[in-house]
C-alpha positions as CSV (number, residue, x, y, z in Angstrom):
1,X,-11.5,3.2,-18.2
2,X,-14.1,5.5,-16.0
3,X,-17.2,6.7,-17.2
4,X,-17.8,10.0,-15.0
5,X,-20.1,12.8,-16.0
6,X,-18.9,15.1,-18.1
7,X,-18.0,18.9,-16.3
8,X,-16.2,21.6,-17.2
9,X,-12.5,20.4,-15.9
10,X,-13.0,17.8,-18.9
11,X,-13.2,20.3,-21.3
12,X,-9.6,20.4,-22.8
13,X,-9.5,17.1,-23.6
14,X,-13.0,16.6,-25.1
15,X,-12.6,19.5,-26.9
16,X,-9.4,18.2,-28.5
17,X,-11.7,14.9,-29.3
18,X,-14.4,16.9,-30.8
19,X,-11.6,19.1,-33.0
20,X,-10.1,15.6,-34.2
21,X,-13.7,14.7,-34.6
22,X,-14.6,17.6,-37.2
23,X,-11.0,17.5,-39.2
24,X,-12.1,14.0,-40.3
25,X,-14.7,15.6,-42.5
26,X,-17.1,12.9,-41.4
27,X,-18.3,13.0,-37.9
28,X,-20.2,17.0,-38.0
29,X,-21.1,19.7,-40.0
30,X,-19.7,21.7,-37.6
31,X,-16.1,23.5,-38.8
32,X,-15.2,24.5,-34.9
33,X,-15.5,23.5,-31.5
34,X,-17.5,26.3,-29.6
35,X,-16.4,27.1,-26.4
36,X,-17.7,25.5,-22.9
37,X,-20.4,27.9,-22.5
38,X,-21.5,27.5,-26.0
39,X,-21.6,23.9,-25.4
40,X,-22.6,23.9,-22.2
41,X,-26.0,25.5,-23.3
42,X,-26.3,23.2,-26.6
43,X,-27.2,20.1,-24.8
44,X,-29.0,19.0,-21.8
45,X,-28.0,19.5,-18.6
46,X,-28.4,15.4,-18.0
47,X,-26.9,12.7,-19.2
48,X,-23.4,14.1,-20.6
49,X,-20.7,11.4,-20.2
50,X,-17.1,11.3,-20.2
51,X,-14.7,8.1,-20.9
52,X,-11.5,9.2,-18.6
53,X,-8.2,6.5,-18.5
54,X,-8.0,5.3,-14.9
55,X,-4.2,6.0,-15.1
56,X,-3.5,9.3,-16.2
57,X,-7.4,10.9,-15.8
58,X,-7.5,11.8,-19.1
59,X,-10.6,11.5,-21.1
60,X,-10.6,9.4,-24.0
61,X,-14.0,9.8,-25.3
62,X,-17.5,11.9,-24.1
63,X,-21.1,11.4,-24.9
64,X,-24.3,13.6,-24.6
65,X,-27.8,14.5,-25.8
66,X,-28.8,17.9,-27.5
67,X,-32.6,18.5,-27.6
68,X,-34.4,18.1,-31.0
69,X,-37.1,20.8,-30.6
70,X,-37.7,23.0,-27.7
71,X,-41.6,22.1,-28.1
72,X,-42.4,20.4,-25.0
73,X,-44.1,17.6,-26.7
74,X,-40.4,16.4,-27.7
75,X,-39.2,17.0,-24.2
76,X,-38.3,13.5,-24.6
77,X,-36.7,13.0,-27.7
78,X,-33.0,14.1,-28.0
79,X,-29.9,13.8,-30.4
80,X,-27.0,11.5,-29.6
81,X,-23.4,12.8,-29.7
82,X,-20.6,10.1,-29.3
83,X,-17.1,10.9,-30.2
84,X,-13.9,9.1,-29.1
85,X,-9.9,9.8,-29.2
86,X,-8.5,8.4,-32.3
87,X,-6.2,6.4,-30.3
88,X,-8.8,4.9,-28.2
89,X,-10.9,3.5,-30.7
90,X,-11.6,-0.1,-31.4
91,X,-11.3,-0.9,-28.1
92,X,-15.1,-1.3,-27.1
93,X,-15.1,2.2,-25.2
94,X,-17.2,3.9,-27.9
95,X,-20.0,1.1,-27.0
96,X,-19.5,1.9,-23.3
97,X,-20.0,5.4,-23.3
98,X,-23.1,4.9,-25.8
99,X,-24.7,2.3,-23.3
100,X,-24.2,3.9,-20.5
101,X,-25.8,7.3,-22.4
102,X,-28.8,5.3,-23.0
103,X,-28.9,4.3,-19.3
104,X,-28.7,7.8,-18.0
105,X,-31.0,9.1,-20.9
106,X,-33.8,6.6,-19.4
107,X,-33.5,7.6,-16.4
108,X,-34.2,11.5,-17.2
109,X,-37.6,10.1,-19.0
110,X,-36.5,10.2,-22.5
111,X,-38.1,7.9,-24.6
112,X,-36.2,8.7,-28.3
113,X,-32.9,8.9,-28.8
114,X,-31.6,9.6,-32.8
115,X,-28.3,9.9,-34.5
116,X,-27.5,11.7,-38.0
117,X,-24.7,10.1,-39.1
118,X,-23.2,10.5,-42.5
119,X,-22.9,7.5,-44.5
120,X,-19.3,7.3,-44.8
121,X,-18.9,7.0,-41.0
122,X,-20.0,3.5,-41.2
123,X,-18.2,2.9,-37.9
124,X,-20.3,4.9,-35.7
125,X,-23.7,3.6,-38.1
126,X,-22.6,-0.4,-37.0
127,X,-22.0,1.2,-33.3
128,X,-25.3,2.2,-33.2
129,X,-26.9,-0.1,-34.8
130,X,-25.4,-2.3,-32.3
131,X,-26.8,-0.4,-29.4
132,X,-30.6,-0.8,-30.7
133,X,-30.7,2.2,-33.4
134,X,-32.5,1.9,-36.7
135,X,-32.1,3.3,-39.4
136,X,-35.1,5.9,-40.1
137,X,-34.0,6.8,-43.8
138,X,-31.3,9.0,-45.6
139,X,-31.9,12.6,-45.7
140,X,-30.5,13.1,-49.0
141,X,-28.9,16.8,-49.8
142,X,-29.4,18.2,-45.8
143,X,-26.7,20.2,-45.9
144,X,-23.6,22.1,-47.7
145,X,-20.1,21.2,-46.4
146,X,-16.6,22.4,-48.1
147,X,-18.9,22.8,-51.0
148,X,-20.4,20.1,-51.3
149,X,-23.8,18.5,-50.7
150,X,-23.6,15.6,-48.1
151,X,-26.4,13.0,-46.7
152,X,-26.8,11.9,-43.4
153,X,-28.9,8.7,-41.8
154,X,-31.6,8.7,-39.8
155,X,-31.0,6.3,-36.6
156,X,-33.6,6.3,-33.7
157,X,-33.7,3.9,-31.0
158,X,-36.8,3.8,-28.6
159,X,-36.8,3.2,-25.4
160,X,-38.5,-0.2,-24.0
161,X,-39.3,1.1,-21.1
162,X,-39.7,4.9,-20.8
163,X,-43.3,6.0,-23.0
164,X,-44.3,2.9,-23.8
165,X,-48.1,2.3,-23.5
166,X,-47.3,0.5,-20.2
167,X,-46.3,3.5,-18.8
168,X,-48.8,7.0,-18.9
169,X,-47.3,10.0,-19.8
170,X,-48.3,13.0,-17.8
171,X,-46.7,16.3,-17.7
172,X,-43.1,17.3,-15.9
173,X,-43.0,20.4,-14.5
174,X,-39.8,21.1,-16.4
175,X,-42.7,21.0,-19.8
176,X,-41.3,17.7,-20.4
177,X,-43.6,14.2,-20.9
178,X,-42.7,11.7,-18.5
């Protein structure tokens, strides 16, 4: 496996991923995949990750950050997404891809990553977990899907070395805080 950013020509494949993702019930809220525009636009422009199999090219799992708030003072705070082929999983490349997310996130100043997760998903909760997340707290009720109320947790991890009180923030001129 090859962890390459994530570009349009991937598309296809994560978007079959992210399709296999929602039917499970317990990955999104979201019914659909958008299209590549649509997607393109909802997250940030860094640090979007694909997993590709070395043999055939094909990607077998994708990572990237949405922003949380388009206030600048969270210019550094952004939502994890982390989904992997059914028939890749349990084979540590889920861990990669979140790793290596975290590495490239760091590197593009961002100092909080978080996860909603619902609670049934407890494979992606221990994957996280595993990767430094804590759990925040449960927002209980957050949302109606095929009619029904669901929770989600609350994970954040923090970065050790990107805001910390070792290291000044001062402006971007993106509007960010680096």
């Amino acid at each position: 496996m090859t962890i390459s950013p994530l570009t349009e020509a991937h598309w296809p494949d994560v978007r079959a991923i992210y399709e296999a993702g929602i039917a499970t019930g317990n990955a999104t809220f979201t019914t659909e995949a958008p299209s590549w525009d649509e997607r393109h636009r909802g997250h940030l422009p860094h640090s979007r990750l694909v997993a590709l199999d070395e043999a055939t090219g094909r990607a077998l799992g994708w990572a990237a950050l949405s922003p949380v708030s388009g206030r600048c003072v969270y210019g550094g705070v952004a939502e994890v997404s982390v989904y992997v082929a059914a028939e890749a999983r349990g084979r540590g490349l889920g861990r990669a891809l979140l790793l290596a997310l975290i590495a490239a996130s760091e590197t593009h100043g961002m100092w909080t990553l978080q996860a909603g997760i619902f609670p049934e998903n407890e494979p992606s909760v221990r994957l996280h977990e595993a990767a430094g997340f804590r759990l925040v707290g449960r927002r209980e009720r957050i949302g109606r899907m095929g009619g029904r109320w669901r929770d989600t947790l609350l994970l954040e991890r923090r970065s050790a070395v990107v805001g910390t009180d070792a290291e000044p923030l001062a402006p971007a001129t993106d509007g960010r805080y680096l």
